[in-house]
N, C-alpha and C positions, 0 to 999 in steps of 0.2 A: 353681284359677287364675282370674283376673279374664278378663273379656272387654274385648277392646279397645273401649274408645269411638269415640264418631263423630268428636272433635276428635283419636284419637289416631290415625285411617283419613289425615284429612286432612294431618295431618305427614308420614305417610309417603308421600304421595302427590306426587312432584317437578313446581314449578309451571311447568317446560316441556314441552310437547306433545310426543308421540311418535313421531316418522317414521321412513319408511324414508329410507336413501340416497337422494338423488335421481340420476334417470336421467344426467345432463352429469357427475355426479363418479365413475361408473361411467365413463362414457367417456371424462372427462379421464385416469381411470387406468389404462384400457386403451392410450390414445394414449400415454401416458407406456413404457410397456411396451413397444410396439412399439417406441417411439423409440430407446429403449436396446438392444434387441435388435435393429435396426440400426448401432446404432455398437459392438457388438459382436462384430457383423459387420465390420464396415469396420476394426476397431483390433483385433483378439483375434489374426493370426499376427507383427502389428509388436508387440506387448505380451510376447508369447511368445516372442521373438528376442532382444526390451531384457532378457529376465528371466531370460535362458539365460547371460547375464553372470554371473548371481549365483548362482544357483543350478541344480540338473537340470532337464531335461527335464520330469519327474514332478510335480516343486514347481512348476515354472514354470505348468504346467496350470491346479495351484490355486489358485495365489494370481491367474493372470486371472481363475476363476470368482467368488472369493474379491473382486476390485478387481469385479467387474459386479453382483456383488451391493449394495456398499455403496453404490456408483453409481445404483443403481435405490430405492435406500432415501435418497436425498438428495434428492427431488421436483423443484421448478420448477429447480433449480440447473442441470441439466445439459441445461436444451434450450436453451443457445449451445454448440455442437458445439466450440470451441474450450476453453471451461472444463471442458468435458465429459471431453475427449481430457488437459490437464493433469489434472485431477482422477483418470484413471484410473491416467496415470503415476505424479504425486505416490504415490497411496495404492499401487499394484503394487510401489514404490521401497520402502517405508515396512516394508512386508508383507514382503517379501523381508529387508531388515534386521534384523525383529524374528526370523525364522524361523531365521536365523543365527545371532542373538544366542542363540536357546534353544538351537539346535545345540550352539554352542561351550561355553556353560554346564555340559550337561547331556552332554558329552563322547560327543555319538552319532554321530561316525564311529569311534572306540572301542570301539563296542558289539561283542559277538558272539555269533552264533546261538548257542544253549546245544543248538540238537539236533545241532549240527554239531562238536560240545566232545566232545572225551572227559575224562569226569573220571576225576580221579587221586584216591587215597586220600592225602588230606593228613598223614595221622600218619608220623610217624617211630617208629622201632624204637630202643626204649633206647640202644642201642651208635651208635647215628648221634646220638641227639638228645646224648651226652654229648662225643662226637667235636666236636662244632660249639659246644657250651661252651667245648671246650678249646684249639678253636683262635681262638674269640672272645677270652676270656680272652688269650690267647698275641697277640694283635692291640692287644687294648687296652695291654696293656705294652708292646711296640714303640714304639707311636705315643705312650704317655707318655713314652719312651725320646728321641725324636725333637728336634734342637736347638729352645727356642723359637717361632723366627722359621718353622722348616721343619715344626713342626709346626700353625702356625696355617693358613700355606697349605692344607694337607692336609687342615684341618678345613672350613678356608671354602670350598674348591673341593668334595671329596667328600660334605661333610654338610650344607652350605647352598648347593650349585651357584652358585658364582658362578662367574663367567668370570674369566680370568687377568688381564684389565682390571681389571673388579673389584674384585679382590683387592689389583693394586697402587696402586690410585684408594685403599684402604680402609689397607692398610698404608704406604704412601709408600713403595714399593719399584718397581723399573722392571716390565713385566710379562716382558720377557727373564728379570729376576733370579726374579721368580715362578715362569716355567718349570721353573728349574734348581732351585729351589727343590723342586718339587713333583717333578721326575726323582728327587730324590735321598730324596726320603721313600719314596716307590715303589720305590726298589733297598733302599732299610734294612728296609722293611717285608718286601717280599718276599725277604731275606736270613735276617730273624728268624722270619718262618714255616716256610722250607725250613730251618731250625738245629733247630727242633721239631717237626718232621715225621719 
């Protein structure tokens, strides 16, 4: 392997000088520090009260640590105590939103402990899994059974959840007429099951 040359030492060599920090931008960011962790003092249980609107308790905590952190990572901005105070609300507002928005997404009030679950053995035993063919089976002909009009109700309400609004916004029928509609597929239905039972 070649040895570096003397014009290839000076390439590598970057042509501004090497300092430490100086002493004033230690202490402008000590001062900064302090600053913030007085107005974190003075705003963190109003921060925590506006945020108990939206979320727990628990959440609320973090997303103030969560708002003073970013607050401290935005520099000169926040030493007028008023931009300082929206800027914590803005972003605590913001945070809280987004944390909701993942909530709802991701269906976690929904959730459940799995230690606290007793599982069940999911299989079915031949004579049950054949029992529920046949009265599937015995279901699906009813409801092809069913006049037209009363069975499309029954389709759009039970198999595409629409509301009985819905339904009559979608068929031009009243949603009273939908009701009775939907009563009477429910009594035929439930007539043709208890006939093969």
């Amino acid at each position: 392997m070649d040895q570096p040359t003397q014009s290839d030492l000076r390439l590598t060599k970057s042509p501004y000088p090497q300092t430490e920090p100086a002493a004033g931008a230690v202490a402008v960011a000590d001062s900064h520090q302090a600053y913030v962790t007085q107005l974190f003092q003075k705003y963190r249980t109003a921060l925590q009260r506006y945020l108990r609107r939206f979320v727990s308790a628990e959440d609320a905590a973090d997303l103030v640590q969560e708002s003073y952190f970013r607050l401290l990572r935005r520099g000169e901005l926040v030493h007028v105590e008023a931009m300082a105070r929206a800027f914590l609300f803005e972003t605590a507002t913001n945070l809280a939103r987004d944390l909701r928005r993942r909530r709802v997404t991701r269906h976690a009030d929904q959730h459940v402990d799995l230690d606290s679950v007793e599982v069940i053995d999911g299989r079915t035993r031949p004579d049950e899994h054949l029992a529920g063919e046949q009265v599937r089976a015995l279901l699906e002909r009813a409801i092809a059974q069913l006049p037209q009009e009363t069975r499309t109700v029954f389709l759009l309400h039970r198999y595409r959840d629409l509301s009985y609004p819905e339904i009559a916004a979608l068929t031009r029928l009243s949603a009273r007429t939908v009701a009775r509609k939907m009563a009477q597929a429910i009594e035929q239905l439930s007539a043709a099951l208890g006939e093969g039972a």
